[in-house]
Structures are given as structure tokens and as C-alpha cells.
NUROPA-104207 format. One record per residue (C-alpha): x, y, z; residue in one letter. Coordinates in nm, 2 decimals. Layout:
N
(site (X,Y,Z),'A')
...
This chain:
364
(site (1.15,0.30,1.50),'X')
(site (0.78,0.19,1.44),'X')
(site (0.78,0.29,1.04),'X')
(site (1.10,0.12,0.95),'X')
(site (1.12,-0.07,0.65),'X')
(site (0.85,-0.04,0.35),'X')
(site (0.48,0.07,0.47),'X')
(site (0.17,0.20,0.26),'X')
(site (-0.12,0.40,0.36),'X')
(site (-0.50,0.22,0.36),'X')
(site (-0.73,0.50,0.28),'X')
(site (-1.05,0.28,0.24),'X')
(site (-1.03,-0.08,0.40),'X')
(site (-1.35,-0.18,0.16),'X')
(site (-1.13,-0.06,-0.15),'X')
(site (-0.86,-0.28,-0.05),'X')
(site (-0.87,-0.67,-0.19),'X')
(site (-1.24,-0.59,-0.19),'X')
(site (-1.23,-0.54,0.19),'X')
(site (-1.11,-0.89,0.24),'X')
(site (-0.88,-0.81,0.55),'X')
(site (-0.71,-1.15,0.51),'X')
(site (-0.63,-1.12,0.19),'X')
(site (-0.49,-0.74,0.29),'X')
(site (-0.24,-0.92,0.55),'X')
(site (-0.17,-1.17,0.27),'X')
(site (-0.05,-0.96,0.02),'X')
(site (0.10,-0.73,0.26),'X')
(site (0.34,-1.04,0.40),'X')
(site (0.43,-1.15,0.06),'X')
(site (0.55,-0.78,-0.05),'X')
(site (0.80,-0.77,0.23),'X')
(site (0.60,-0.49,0.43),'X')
(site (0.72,-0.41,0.80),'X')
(site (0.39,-0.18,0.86),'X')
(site (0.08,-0.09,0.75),'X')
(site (-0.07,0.28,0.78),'X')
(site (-0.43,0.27,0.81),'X')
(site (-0.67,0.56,0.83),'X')
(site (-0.85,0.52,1.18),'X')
(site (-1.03,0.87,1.23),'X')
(site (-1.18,1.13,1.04),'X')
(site (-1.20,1.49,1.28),'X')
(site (-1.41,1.37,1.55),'X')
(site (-1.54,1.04,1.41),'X')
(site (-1.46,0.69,1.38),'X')
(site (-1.29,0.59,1.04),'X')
(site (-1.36,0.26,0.86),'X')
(site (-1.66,0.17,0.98),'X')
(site (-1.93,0.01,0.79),'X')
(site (-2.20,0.24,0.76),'X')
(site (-2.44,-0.07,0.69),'X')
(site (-2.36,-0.29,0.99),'X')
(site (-2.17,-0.12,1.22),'X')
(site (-1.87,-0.31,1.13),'X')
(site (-1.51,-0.17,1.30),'X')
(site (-1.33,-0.31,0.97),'X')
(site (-1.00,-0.10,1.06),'X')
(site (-1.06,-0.35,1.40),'X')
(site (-1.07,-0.63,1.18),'X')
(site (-0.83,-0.55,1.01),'X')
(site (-0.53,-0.41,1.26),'X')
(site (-0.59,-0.79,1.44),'X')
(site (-0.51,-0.96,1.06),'X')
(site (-0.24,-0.76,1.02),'X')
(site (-0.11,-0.82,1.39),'X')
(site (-0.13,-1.19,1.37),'X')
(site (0.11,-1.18,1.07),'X')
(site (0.35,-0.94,1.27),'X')
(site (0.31,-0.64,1.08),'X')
(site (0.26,-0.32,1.28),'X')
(site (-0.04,-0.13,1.26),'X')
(site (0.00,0.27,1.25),'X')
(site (-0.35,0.44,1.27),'X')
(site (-0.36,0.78,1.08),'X')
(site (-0.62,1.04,1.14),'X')
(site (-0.73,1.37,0.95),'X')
(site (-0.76,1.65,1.14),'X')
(site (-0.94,1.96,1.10),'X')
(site (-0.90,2.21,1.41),'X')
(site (-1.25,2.31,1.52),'X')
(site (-1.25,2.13,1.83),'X')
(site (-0.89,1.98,1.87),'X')
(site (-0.97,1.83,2.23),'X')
(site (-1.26,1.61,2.05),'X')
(site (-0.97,1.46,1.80),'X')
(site (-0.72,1.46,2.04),'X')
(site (-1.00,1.24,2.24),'X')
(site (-1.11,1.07,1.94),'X')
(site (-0.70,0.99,1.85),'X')
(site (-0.65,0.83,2.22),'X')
(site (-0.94,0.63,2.22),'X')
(site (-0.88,0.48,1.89),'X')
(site (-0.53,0.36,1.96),'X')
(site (-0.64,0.21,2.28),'X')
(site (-0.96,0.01,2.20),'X')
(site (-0.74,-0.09,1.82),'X')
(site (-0.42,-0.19,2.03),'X')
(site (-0.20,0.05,1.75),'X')
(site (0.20,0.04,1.74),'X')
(site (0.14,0.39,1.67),'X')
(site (0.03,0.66,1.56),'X')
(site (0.02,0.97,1.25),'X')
(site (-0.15,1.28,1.27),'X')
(site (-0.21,1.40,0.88),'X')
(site (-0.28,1.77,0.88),'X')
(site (-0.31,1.98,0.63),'X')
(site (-0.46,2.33,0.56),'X')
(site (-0.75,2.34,0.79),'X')
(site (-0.47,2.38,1.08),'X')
(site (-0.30,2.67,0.90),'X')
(site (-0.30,3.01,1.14),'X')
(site (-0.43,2.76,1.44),'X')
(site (-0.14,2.74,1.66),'X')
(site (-0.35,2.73,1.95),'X')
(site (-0.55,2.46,1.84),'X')
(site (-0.24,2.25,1.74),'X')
(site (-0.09,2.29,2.13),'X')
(site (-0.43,2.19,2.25),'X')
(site (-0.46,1.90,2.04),'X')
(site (-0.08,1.80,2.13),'X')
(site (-0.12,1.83,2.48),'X')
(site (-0.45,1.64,2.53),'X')
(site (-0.25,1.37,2.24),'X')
(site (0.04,1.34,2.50),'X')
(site (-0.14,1.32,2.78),'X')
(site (-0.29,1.02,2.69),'X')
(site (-0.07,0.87,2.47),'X')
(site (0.25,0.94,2.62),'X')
(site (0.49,0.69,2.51),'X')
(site (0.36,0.59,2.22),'X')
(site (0.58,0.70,1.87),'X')
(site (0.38,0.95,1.72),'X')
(site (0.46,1.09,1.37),'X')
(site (0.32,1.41,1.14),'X')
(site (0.21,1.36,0.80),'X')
(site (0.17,1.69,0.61),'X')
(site (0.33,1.93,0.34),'X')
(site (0.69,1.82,0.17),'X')
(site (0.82,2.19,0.22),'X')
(site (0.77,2.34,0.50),'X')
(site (0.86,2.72,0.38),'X')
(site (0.66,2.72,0.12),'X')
(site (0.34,2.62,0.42),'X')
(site (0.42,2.83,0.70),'X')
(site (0.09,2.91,0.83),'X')
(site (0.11,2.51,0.92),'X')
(site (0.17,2.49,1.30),'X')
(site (0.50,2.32,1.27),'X')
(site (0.66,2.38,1.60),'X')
(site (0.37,2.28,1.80),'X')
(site (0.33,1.95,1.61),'X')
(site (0.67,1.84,1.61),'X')
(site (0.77,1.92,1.98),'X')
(site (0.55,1.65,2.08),'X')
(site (0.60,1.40,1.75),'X')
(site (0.92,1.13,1.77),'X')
(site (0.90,1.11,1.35),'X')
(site (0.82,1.34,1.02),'X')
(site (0.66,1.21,0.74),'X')
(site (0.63,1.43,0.47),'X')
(site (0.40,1.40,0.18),'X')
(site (0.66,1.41,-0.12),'X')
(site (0.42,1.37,-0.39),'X')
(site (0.59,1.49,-0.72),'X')
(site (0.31,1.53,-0.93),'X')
(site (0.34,1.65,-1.28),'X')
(site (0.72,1.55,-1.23),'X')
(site (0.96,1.27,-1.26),'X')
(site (1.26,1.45,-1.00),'X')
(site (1.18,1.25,-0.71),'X')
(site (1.57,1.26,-0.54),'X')
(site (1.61,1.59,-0.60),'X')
(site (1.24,1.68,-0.45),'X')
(site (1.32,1.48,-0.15),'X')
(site (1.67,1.61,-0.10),'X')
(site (1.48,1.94,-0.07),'X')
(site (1.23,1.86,0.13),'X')
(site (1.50,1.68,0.39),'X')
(site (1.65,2.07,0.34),'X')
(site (1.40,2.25,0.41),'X')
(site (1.29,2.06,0.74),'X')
(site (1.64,2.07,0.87),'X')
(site (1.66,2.46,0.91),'X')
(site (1.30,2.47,1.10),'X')
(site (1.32,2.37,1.50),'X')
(site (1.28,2.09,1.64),'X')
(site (1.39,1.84,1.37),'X')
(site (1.26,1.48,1.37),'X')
(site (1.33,1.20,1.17),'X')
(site (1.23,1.18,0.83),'X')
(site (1.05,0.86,0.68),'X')
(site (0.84,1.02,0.33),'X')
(site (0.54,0.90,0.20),'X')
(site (0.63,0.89,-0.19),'X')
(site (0.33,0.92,-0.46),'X')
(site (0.21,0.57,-0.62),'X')
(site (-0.11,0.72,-0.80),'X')
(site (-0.24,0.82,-1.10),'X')
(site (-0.36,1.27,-1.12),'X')
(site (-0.51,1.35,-1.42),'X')
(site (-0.24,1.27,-1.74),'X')
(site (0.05,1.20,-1.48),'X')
(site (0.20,0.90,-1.32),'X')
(site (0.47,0.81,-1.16),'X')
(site (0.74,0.58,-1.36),'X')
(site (0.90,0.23,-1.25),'X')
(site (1.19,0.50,-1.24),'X')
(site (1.05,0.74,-1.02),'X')
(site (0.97,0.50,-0.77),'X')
(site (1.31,0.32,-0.81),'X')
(site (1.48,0.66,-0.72),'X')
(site (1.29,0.77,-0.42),'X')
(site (1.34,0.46,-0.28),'X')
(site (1.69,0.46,-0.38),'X')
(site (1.75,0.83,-0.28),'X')
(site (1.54,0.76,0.07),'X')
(site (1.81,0.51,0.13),'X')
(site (2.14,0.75,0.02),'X')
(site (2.01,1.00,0.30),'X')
(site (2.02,0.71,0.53),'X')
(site (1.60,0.74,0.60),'X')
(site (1.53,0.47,0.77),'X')
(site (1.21,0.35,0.55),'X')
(site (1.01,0.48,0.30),'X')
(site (0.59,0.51,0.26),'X')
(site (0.38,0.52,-0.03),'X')
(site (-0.01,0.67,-0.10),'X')
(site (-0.17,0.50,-0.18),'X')
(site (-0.30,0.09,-0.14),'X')
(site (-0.59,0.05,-0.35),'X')
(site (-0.50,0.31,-0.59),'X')
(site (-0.07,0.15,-0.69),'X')
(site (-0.30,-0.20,-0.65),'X')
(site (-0.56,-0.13,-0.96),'X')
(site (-0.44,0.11,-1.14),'X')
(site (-0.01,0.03,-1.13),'X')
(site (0.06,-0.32,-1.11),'X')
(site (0.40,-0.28,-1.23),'X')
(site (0.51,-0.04,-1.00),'X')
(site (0.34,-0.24,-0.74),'X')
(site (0.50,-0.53,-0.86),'X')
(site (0.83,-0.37,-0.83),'X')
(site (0.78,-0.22,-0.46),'X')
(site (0.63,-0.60,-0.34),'X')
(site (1.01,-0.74,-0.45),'X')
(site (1.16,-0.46,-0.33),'X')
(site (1.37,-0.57,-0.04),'X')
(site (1.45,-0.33,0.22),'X')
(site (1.78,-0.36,0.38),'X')
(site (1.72,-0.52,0.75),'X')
(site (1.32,-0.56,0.66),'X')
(site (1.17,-0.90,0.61),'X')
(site (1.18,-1.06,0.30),'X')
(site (0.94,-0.97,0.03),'X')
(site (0.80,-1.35,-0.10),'X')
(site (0.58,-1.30,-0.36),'X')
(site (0.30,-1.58,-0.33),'X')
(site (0.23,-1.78,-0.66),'X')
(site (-0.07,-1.60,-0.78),'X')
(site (0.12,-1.27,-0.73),'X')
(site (0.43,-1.40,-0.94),'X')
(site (0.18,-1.57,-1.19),'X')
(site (0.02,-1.21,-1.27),'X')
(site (0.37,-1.07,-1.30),'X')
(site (0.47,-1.28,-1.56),'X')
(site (0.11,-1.21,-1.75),'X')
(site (0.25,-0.88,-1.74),'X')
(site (0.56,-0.97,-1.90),'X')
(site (0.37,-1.10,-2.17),'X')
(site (0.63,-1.40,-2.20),'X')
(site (0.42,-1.75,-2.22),'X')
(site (0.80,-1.87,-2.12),'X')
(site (0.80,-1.72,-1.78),'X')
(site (0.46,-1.83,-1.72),'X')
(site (0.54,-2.23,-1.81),'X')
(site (0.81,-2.22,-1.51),'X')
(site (0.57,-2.20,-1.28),'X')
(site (0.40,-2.48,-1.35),'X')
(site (0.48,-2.89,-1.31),'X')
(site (0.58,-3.06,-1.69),'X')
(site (0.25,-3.25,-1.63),'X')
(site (0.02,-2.99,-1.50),'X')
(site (-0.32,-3.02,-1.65),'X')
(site (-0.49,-2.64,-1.76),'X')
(site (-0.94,-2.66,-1.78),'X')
(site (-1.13,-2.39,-1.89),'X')
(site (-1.47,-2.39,-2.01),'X')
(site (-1.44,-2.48,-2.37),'X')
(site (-1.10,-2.73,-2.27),'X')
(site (-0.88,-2.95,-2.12),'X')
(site (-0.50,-2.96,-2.18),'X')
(site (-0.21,-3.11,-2.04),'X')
(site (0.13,-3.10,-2.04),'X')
(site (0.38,-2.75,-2.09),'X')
(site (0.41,-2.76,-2.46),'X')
(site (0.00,-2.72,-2.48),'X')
(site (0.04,-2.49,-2.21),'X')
(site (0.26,-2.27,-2.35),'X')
(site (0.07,-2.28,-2.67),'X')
(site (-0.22,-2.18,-2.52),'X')
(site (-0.12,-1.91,-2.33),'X')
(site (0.11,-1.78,-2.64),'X')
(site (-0.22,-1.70,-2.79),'X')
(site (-0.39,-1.55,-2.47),'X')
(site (-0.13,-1.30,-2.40),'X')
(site (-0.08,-1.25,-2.79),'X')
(site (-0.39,-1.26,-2.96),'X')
(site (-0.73,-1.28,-2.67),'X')
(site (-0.52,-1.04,-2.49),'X')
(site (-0.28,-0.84,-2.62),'X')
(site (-0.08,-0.61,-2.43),'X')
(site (-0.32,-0.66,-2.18),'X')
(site (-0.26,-0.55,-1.81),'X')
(site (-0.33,-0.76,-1.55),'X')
(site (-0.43,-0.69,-1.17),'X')
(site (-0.46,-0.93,-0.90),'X')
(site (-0.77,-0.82,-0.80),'X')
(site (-0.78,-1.08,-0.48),'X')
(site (-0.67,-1.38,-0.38),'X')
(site (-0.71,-1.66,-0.06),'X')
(site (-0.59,-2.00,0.04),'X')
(site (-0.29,-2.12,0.22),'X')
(site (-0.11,-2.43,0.14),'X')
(site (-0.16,-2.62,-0.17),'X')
(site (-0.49,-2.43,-0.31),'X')
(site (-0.46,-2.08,-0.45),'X')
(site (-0.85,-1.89,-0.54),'X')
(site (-0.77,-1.55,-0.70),'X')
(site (-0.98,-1.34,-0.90),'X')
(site (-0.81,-1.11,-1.11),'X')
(site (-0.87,-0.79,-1.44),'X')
(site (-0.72,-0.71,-1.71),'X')
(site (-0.74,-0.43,-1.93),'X')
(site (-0.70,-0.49,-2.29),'X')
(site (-0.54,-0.26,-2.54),'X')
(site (-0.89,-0.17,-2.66),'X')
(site (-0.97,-0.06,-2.29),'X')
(site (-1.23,-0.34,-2.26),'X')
(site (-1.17,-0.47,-1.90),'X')
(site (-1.20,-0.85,-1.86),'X')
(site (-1.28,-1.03,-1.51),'X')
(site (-1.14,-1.36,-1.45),'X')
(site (-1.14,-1.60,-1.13),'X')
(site (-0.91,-1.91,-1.10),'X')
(site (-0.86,-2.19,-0.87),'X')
(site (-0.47,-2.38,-0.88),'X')
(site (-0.35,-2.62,-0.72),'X')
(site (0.01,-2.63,-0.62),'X')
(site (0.24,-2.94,-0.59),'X')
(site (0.61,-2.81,-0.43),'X')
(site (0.51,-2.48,-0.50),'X')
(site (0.40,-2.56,-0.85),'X')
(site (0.08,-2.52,-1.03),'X')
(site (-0.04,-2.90,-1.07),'X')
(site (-0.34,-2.82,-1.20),'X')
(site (-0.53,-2.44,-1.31),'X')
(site (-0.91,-2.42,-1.32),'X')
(site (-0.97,-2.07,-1.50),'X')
(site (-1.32,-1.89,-1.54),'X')
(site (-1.33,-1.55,-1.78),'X')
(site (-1.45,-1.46,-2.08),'X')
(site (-1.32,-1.23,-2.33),'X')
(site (-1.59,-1.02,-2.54),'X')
């Protein structure tokens, strides 16, 4: 199926690796994903478009993500007033962005409009008729009944629920219900969930939480899982990111975490130990106020980054770019006082080791 394997949803392209669409495919090919789910449509409109320029950047980015063999899967919000405009819309997106396939996300606009969902799903099929198409809507489908289900699902190959548990931390047991409840309604389709990797008001998921959807997913022999959503697990959950990049899903590529991703992890660790192995015994370390060579002055200095400048800081790989042996990244961190601090570095890599680290912040 199209959505095997680990996938997340892209919302906003621009909030993505600050829009950078290589960088996207980047850190999506070192996390291991097998697709990408990015939002296409919006009703009757284009989505992902720069308002400014004209810019297709769900174009530019679908051909990125392509050329790194990761399928594309355009999603599109739909709304019901005029289902033959979407259904239009829907056909002409996939074709001009040459998708892998496609998810329709409805929600309660299409509640009591069972007409409108056969019209849309009959104008869909028509023009897409062999391509997989999937539902993303409510994770329990009795307690949403208004929702067209039927009409949707005839003409879908895949279900994927939205099995967000918010103000929770039972994700199995939520998702064994949800598989439940969509088993006793007609016709049954595969089910690949879209778990929750965000922040809503004082909740969050845990390391934990994610660990057992994923986990559970698996046990019901789902054949991948999803998660909402990529900006918001990228800035404000780097742990949890961290954990789903190394994630390796059983028969999906490899996750390979590139050596700006694992340096930020082991920032996050707060060990100056796990941060020395990454670099050669004689790399050299400049900033703007030094120069220092060599891992015991390494480690030194980082002992009183991560310890003192920095202390329980969090840090986020805000971007990065290069291929070979040069690495440019930009990256945050929030301090334990909340003050956030920006940095941007440039490494140099010798046998996949850091030969030499230019680094450019400054800590208030």
C-alpha cells in the first residue's frame, strides 16, 4: 500500500525547515520516512501556494521529495458546498503534482451531507480511478455518525483515522477502539492512524505515548502509522521527534540520522561525552571569542555550554543543508529561563566526523 511505513502530515510547507523544500526531503530521508502527506487543497482552492509570488511550493516540494524516493500523498480539506468543485479541484491537483495518492480529510462540515459525499466520490473516481485513495476523519466513528461514512469509504482503498488522544496518555487502548468501532460499520478498509505529535493547551504527548501507538499500531498488524503534525513535533518536541526519526519500521528504509541531527540529539542528552564521539581527536572548535583544538578542550568547553550557558537547555534543529563533507545548520534552543537562543554552524566532516565546527550564537 502507498502509506506503508512511517509518514507525517505537512500542514504549512513555509513552516517546514523554513520552507526550504530540500532540506524537508533531507530530514525526511534521514528519519527513515516511506511518505510524506502534504496538504494540496483547501475546498475549492489551491493549497500551498505563495500568496506573494505565485509560487506552487507543494510543486516544489512533491518533485524534492520524489527525487529522494519518497511518495507524495496530497491531502485536501473539504467542506461540502459545492463537492463537484473539490472533487474537480482534488483531480486536477494530483495530475498537474504527479501524487502517489491521495487523502480526503473531512470533518464536520460534511455531517448530514450524504448527497454531497456521493457526488464528490463519484466525480473523485471518475477521474482518479486507480489511484489509492484514503479518508482522514474522526477516530470513532459511533460517536460521529452524521459523517457520511458509507459513501466515503465505498469508493476509498484505505482509513486513516485521526487518533489524537488529547488530554490523555492511553494511546493502545484508544486505538484498539477506534480499530473496534470501524470494524462493525460497512465497508471496512484498512487502517493506517494518524497518531497526535503536538502540543494543546497544558497537554502533550509523552516519549511513551508515542512509543505505544507505534508499538500497538504494529500488534494490530497496521501496516504503518502517521503523525500530525511536521512543523509542530519539529519545534516544539524534539525528543519525541528524535525518537520517531530512529524509529525503524519493520520492512521500511532505514532511518540514518545525518550528523547535524545526531549532534542536536546529544545536546539534548546534555552529556559533553556523547557529543565528543562525534568528532575526530584533532578536530579544531572556533567561535567568536576562540579557537580550541583537540577533544579534551572540546569537551571542556561544551561541559560548560550544556552545564552552565545552557542549562537544561532544549535544542531544535531548526534547518540544515549540504551534502558530503560540509554540514550548514541553524538551530534554537530554549533555556531553562525560557530565553530562546539562535545559533548557525558550519562543520566540516572527515569520515563522517566533525574535523572542524565554526559556531555563531550568542547567549544573553
Amino acid at each position: 500500500m502507498i502509506v506503508d511505513g512511517k509518514g507525517l502530515f505537512i500542514w504549512r510547507v513555509r513552516a517546514c525547515e523554513n520552507g526550504d523544500v530540500q532540506a524537508i526531503a533531507n530530514v525526511a530521508v534521514a528519519a527513515g520516512l516511506t511518505h510524506v502527506l502534504l496538504k494540496v487543497a483547501d475546498g475549492n482552492f489551491n493549497y500551498n501556494i505563495d500568496v506573494k509570488t505565485g509560487e506552487d511550493m507543494a510543486a516544489n516540494l512533491t518533485k524534492a521529495l520524489k527525487v529522494k524516493n519518497i511518495k507524495v500523498v496530497g491531502w485536501h480539506y473539504v467542506y461540502s458546498y459545492d463537492p463537484l468543485a473539490e472533487a474537480d479541484r482534488a483531480i486536477q491537483r494530483v495530475q498537474q503534482l504527479g501524487l502517489d495518492g491521495y487523502v480526503i480529510d473531512a470533518e464536520a462540515e460534511y455531517k448530514d451531507q450524504n448527497r454531497a459525499a456521493r457526488l464528490f466520490m463519484d466525480r473523485l473516481r471518475s477521474g482518479l480511478p486507480s489511484l489509492p485513495i484514503g479518508l482522514s476523519s474522526y477516530r470513532f466513528p459511533n460517536l460521529h455518525p452524521q459523517l457520511p461514512w458509507t459513501e466515503f469509504l465505498l469508493k476509498c482503498d484505505f482509513n486513516m483515522p485521526q487518533v489524537y488522544w488529547i488530554n490523555a496518555h492511553n494511546p493502545g487502548d484508544q486505538l484498539l477502539r477506534c480499530l473496534q468501532s470501524f470494524q462493525k460499520i460497512t465497508p471496512f478498509r484498512p487502517i493506517i492512524p494518524t497518531g497526535a505529535t503536538f502540543k494543546q493547551g497544558l497537554w502533550q504527548p509523552s516519549m511513551e505515548d508515542i512509543s505505544q501507538f507505534v508499538e500497538t499500531a504494529r500488534k494490530l498488524n497496521m501496516s504503518g502509522v502517521n503523525f500530525w503534525e511536521w512543523s509542530k513535533v519539529r519545534k516544539y518536541l524534539p525528543d519525541i521527534w528524535e525518537w520517531f526519526a530512529s524509529y525503524n519500521w519493520p520492512g521500511g528504509p532505514p532511518a540514518s540520522q545525518d550528523i547535524t541531527q545526531q549532534y542536536i540529539s546529544a545536546l539534548n542528552k546534555g552529556d559533553p561525552d556523547l557529543v565528543i564521539k562525534l568528532y575526530k581527536p584533532d578536530a579544531v572548535h572556533v567561535t567568536d571569542t576562540h579557537a580550541i583544538q583537540g577533544t579534551s578542550q572540546i569537551r571542556s568547553y561544551y561541559d560548560s555550554f550544556l552545564h552552565k550557558d545552557l542549562n537544561q537547555g532544549i535544542f531544535t534543529l531548526a534547518n540544515y543543508s549540504g551534502e558530503g563533507s560540509v554540514r550548514h545548520m541553524d538551530w534554537t534552543a530554549t533555556a531553562r529561563s525560557g530565553n530562546v537562543h539562535n545559533g548557525s554552524d558550519t562543520i566540516g566532516l572527515v569520515k563522517d566526523k566533525i574535523a572542524y565546527h565554526y559556531s555563531d550564537y550568542q547567549i544573553n
